[in-house]
C-alpha positions as CSV (number, residue, x, y, z in Angstrom):
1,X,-52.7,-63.2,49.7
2,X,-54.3,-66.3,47.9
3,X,-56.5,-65.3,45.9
4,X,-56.5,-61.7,43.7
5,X,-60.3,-60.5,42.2
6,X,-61.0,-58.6,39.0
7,X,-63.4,-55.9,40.0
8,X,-65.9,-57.9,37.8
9,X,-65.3,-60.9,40.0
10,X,-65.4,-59.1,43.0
11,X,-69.3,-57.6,42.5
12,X,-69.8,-60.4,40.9
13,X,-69.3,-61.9,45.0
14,X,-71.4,-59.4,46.3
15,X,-74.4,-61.4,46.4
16,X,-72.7,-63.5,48.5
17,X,-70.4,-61.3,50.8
18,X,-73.2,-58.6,51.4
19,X,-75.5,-60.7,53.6
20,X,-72.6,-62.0,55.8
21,X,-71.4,-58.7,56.0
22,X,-75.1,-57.5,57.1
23,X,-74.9,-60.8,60.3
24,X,-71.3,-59.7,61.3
25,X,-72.5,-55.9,61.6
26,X,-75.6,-56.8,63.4
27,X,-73.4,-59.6,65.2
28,X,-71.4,-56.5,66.5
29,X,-73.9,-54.0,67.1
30,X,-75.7,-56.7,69.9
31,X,-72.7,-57.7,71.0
32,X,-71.9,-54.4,72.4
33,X,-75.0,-53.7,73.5
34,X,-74.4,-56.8,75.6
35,X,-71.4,-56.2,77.0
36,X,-72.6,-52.4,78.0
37,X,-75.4,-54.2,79.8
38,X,-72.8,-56.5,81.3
39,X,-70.9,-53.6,82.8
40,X,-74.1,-52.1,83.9
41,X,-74.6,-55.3,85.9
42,X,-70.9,-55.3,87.2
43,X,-71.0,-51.7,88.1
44,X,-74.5,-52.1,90.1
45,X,-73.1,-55.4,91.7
46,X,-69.3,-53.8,92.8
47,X,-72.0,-50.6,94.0
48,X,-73.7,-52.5,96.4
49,X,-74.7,-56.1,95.1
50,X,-77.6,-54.1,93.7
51,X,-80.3,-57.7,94.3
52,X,-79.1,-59.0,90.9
53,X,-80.0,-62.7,90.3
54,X,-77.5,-64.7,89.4
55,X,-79.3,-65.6,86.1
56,X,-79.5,-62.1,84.6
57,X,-75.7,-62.1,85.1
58,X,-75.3,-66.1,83.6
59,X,-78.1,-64.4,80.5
60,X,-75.5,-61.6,79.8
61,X,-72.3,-63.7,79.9
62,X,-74.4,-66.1,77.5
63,X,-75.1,-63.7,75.2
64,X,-72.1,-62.0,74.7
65,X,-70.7,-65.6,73.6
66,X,-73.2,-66.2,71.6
67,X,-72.8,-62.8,69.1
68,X,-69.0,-63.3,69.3
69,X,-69.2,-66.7,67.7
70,X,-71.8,-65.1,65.6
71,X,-69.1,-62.5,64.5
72,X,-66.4,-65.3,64.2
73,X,-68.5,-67.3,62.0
74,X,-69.0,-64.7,59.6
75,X,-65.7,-63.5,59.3
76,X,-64.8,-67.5,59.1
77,X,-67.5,-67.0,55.9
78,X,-66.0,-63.8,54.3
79,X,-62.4,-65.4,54.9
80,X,-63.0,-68.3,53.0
81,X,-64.2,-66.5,50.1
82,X,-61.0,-64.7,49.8
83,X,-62.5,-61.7,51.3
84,X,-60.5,-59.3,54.1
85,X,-62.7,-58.1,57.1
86,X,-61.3,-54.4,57.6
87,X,-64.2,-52.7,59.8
88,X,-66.8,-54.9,62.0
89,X,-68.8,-52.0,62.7
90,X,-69.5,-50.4,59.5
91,X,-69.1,-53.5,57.0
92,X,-65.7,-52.7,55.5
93,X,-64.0,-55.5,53.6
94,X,-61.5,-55.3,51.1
95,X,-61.1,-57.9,48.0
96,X,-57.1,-58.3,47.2
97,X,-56.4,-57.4,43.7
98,X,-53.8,-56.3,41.5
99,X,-53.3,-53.2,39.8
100,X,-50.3,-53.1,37.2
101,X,-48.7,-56.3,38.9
102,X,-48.5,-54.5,42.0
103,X,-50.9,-55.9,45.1
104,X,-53.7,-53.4,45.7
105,X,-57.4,-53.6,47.7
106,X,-60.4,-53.3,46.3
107,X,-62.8,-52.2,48.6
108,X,-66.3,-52.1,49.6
109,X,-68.5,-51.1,52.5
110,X,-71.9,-52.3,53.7
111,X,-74.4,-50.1,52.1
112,X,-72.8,-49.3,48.8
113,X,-74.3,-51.0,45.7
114,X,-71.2,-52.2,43.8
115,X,-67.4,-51.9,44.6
116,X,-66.5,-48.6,43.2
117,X,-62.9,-48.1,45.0
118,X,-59.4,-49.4,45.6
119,X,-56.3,-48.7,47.9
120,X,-53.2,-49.9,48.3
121,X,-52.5,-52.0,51.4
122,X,-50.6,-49.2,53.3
123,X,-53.4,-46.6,52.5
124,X,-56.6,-48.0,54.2
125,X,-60.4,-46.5,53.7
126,X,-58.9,-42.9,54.1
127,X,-56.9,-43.2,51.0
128,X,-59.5,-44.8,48.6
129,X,-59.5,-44.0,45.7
130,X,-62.6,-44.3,42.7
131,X,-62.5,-46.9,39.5
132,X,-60.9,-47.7,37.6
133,X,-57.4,-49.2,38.8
């Protein structure tokens, strides 16, 4: 990892993380909404050809590009700021830190107000644990 955080550093990022973490959730969420229309389509078309016009098929393709770039760019954002992208569907990121000279996580999710728990990086989400390192 590049680039370790204090937890005062980290929060300190929020204002900054938080709404690209808000895009790449909402990035996801029509993105996958897309692609179930997309199969929707596909099913009804392999059914019976189901008088689809070729446009409506094109529209889906289309938009399902467009939120995966949206997602990419995002993460490209996030990355760049030092910041790991753990979960695209609830917001989950984690800032590398260290605890005691030993490499550990500090982690946030969309929704909470301030990072308030770290892991180490075999644990994940499920073995957070609260402040202070």
């Amino acid at each position: 990892m590049d680039r370790h955080f204090t937890v005062d550093e980290a929060n300190d990022l929020l204002p900054a993380v938080r709404p690209l973490v808000e895009r790449m959730v909402a990035h996801r969420q029509a993105l996958t909404a897309a692609m179930e229309r997309q199969e929707r389509l596909t099913a009804k078309i392999g059914g019976n050809g189901g008088g689809i016009p070729p446009q409506e098929i094109a529209e889906a393709q289309s938009e399902i590009e467009s939120e995966a770039t949206g997602i990419a760019h995002c993460i490209n954002g996030l990355q760049e700021l030092g910041v790991l992208v753990k979960d695209l569907d609830t917001g989950l990121v984690d800032f590398p830190a260290l605890r005691k000279g030993e490499e550990v996580l500090l982690c946030w999710r969309l929704g909470e107000d301030e990072i308030g728990y770290w892991h180490g990086l075999e644990e994940g989400f499920a073995g957070r644990k609260e402040l202070p390192l």
